[in-house]
C-alpha positions as CSV (number, residue, x, y, z in Angstrom):
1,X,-91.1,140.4,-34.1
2,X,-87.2,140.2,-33.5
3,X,-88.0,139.9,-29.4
4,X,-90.6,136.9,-30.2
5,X,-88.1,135.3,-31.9
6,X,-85.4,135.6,-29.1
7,X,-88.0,134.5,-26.6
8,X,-88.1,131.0,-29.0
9,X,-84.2,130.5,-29.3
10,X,-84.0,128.5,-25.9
11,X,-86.4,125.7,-26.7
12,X,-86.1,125.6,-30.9
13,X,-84.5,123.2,-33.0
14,X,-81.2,123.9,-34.4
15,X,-83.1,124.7,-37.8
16,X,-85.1,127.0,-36.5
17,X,-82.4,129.3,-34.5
18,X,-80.4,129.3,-38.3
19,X,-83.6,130.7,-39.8
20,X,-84.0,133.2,-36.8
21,X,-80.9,134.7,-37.5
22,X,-81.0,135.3,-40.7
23,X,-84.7,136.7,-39.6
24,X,-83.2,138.6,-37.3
25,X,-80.4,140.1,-39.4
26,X,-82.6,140.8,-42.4
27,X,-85.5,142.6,-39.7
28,X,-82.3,144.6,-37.8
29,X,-81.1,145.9,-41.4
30,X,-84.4,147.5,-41.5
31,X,-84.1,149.7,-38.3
32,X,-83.7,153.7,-39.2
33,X,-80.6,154.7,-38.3
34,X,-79.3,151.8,-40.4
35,X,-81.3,153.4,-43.1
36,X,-80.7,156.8,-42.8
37,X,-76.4,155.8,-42.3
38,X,-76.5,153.9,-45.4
39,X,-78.5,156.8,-47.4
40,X,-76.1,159.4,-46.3
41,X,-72.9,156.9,-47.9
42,X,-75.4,156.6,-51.5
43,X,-75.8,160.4,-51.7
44,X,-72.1,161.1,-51.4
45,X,-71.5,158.6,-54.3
46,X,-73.3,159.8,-56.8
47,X,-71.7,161.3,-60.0
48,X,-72.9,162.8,-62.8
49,X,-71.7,161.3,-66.3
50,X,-72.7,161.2,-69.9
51,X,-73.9,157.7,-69.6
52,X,-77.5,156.7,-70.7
53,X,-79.9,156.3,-67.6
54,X,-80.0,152.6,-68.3
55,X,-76.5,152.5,-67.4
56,X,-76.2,154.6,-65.0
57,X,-78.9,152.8,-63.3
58,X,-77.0,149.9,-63.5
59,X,-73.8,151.5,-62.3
60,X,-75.4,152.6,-59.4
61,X,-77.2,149.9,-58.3
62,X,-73.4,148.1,-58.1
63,X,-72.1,150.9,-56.2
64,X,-75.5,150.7,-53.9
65,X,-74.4,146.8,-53.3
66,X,-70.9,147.7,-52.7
67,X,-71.8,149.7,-50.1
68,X,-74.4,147.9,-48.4
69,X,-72.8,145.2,-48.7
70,X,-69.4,146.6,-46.8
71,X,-71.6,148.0,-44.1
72,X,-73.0,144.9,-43.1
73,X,-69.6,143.3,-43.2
74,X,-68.4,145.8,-41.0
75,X,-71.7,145.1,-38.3
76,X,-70.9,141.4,-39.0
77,X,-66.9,142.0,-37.7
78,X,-68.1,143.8,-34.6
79,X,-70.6,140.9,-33.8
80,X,-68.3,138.2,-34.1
81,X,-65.6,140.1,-32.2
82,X,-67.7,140.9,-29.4
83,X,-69.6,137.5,-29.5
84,X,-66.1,136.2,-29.3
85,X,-64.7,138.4,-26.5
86,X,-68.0,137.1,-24.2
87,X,-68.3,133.4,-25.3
88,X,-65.1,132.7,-26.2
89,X,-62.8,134.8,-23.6
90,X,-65.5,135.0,-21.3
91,X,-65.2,138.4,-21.0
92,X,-67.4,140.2,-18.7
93,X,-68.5,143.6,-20.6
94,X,-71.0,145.6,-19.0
95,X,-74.2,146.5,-20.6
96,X,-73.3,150.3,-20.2
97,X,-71.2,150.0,-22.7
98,X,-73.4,149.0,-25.3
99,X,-74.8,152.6,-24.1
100,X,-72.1,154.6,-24.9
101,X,-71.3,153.3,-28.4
102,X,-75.1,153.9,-29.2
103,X,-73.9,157.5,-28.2
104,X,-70.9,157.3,-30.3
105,X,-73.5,156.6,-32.9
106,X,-75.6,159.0,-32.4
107,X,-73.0,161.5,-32.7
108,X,-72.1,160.1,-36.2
109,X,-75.4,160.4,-37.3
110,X,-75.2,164.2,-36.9
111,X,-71.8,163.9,-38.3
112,X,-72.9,161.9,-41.4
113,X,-75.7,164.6,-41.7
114,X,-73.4,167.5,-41.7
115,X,-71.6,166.2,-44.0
116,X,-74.0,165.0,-46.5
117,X,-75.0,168.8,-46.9
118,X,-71.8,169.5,-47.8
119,X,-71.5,167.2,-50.7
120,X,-68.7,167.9,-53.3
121,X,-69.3,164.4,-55.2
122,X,-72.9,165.2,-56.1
123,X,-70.8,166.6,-58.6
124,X,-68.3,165.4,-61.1
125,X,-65.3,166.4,-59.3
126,X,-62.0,166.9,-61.9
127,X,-58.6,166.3,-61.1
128,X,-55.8,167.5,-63.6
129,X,-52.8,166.4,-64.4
130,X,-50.2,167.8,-66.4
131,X,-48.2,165.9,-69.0
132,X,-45.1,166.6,-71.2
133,X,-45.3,165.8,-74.5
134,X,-42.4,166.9,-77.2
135,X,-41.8,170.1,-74.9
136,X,-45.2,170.9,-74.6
137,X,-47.5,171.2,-71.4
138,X,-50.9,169.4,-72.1
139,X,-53.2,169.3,-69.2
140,X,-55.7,166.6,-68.8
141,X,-58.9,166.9,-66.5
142,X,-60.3,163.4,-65.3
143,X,-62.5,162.2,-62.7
144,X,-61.7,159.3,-60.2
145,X,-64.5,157.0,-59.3
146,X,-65.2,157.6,-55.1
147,X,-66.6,154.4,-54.3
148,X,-63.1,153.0,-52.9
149,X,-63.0,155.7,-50.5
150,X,-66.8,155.2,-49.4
151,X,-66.8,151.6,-49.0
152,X,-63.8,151.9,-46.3
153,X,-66.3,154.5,-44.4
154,X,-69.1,152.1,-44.8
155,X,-67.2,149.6,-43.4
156,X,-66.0,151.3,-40.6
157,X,-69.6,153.4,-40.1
158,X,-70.8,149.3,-39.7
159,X,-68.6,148.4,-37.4
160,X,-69.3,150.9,-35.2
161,X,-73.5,150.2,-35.7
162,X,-72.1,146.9,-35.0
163,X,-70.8,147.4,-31.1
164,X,-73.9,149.7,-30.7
165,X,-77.6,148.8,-29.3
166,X,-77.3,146.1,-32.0
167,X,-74.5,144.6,-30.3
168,X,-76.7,144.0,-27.3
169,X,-79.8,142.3,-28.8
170,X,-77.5,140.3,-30.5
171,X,-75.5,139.0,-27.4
172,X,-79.2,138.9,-25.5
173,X,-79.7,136.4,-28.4
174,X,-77.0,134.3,-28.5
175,X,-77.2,134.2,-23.9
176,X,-80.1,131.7,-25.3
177,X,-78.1,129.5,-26.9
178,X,-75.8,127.1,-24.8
179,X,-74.1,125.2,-27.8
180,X,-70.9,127.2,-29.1
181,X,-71.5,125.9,-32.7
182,X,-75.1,127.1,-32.6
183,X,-73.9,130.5,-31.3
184,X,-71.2,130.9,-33.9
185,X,-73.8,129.6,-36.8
186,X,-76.5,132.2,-35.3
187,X,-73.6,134.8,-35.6
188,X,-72.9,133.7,-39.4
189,X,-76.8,133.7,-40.6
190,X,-77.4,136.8,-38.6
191,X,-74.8,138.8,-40.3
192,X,-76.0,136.9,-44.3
193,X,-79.4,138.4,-43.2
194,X,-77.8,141.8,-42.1
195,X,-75.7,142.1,-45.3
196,X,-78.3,140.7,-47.6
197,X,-80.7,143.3,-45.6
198,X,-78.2,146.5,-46.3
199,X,-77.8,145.3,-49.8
200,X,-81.5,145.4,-50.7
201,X,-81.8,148.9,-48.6
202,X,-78.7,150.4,-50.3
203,X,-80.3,149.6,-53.6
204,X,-83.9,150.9,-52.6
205,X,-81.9,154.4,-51.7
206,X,-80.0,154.9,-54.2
207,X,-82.0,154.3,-57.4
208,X,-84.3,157.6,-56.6
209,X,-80.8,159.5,-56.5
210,X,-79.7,157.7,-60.1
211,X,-83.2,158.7,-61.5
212,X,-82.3,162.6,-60.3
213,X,-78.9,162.8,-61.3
214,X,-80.3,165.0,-64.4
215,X,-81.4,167.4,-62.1
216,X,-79.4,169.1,-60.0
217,X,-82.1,170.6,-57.7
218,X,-84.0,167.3,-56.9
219,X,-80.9,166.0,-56.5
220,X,-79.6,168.6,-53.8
221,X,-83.3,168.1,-52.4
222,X,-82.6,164.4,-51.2
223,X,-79.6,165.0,-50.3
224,X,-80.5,168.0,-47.9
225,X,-83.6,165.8,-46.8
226,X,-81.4,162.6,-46.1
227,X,-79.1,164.7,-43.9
228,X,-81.7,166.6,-42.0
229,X,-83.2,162.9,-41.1
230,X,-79.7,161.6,-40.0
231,X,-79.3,165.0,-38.0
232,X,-82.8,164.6,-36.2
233,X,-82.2,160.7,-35.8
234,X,-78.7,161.5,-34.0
235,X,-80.1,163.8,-31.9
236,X,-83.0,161.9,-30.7
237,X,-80.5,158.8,-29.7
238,X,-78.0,161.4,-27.8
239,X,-81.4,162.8,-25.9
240,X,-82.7,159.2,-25.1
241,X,-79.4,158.3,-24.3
242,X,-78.6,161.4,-21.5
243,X,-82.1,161.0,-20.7
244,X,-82.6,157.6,-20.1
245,X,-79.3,155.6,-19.5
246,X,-76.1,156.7,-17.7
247,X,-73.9,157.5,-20.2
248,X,-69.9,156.9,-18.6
249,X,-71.8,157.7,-15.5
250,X,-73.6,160.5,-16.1
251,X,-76.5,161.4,-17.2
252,X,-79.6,164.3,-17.2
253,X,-82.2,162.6,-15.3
């Protein structure tokens, strides 16, 4: 569907290229290493609490958004930059090296994956601090909330999605267009529908893990399961990749 509607962007109306990008950009959210990056950032923010399941529901569907919502930021930055360097600058960059950031991806995938296994946030994690009252020593466990930390990684994890095989169809996409306005307002609604796209997946993904937070064993389950899929999905880019494409010109074929 996404290549039908670049095939229309030469000959459309102005109306009709702002709703293909968002199209696009809500359709390109969907793709599965997109899904499987942003399942891997929802399993490491999970916490268990006292809270009611209501609320914890709640909670993290926010944190769900946060982080959705921060990945397609990042893949919105990368876009425009790129977009920039080309229509702007009129930079020449090859179409190799679209290639080797989708490598650079797939080595974050198994990365992400690794990591994921490995997951000490799945439970509360406790910091103490000691204080000094009247002479006396009193120690103080808390926990800090992760998300912070997560939603610079999701940012930066979009980014780099961003300057990856998606970078390309987007540039094919906008070498349609011949109007700088159109390209840039392409560029803004394709990055809405990629955020708005990440949001709605995040949320999807995460409220199995707030339903399981009760049970430690279902909980380690998804988690192992989301890593093993972001393992195999690495690996399969990485093998197309050396397979298939020259890869800083190289390749096994």
């Amino acid at each position: 569907m996404i290549e039908e509607l670049i095939k229309h962007l030469p000959t459309a109306t102005p109306f009709f290229v702002l709703v293909a990008g968002f199209v696009i950009g809500l359709l390109h959210a969907f793709e599965p290493d997109h899904i499987v990056t942003i399942a891997t950032q929802n399993s490491k923010s999970i916490q268990k609490n006292s809270l009611p399941l209501s609320r914890q529901i709640r909670s993290g569907a926010i944190k769900s958004s946060i982080l959705g919502a921060l990945w397609g930021a990042g893949h919105m930055s990368s876009i425009i930059l790129v977009s920039l360097l080309i229509f702007v600058f009129s930079m020449n960059l090859q179409t190799e090296m679209f290639s080797n950031f989708e490598f650079v991806v797939g080595i974050m995938l198994v990365t992400l994956g690794l990591f994921t296994y490995y997951n000490r946030k799945s439970i509360k994690e406790k910091h103490i601090h000691p204080h000094i009252h009247e002479n006396v020593i009193h120690i103080h466990p808390h926990t800090h909330d992760k998300i912070h930390s997560h939603g610079h990684k999701s940012y930066i994890i979009g980014c780099i999605h961003g300057l990856a095989g998606s970078g390309s169809l987007v540039i094919l996409a906008l070498s349609t267009l011949h109007n700088l306005q159109t390209i840039l307002s392409f560029i803004l609604v394709f990055g809405i529908g990629s955020i708005i796209g990440m949001v709605l997946i995040s949320n999807i993904i995460g409220l199995p893990f707030s339903f399981t937070l009760y049970s430690e064993r279902i909980t380690k389950f998804l988690r192992y399961s989301v890593g093993s899929i972001s393992i195999i999905i690495g690996i399969g880019i990485l093998f197309n990749i050396l397979m298939n494409e020259s890869f800083f010109g190289w390749s096994l074929s």
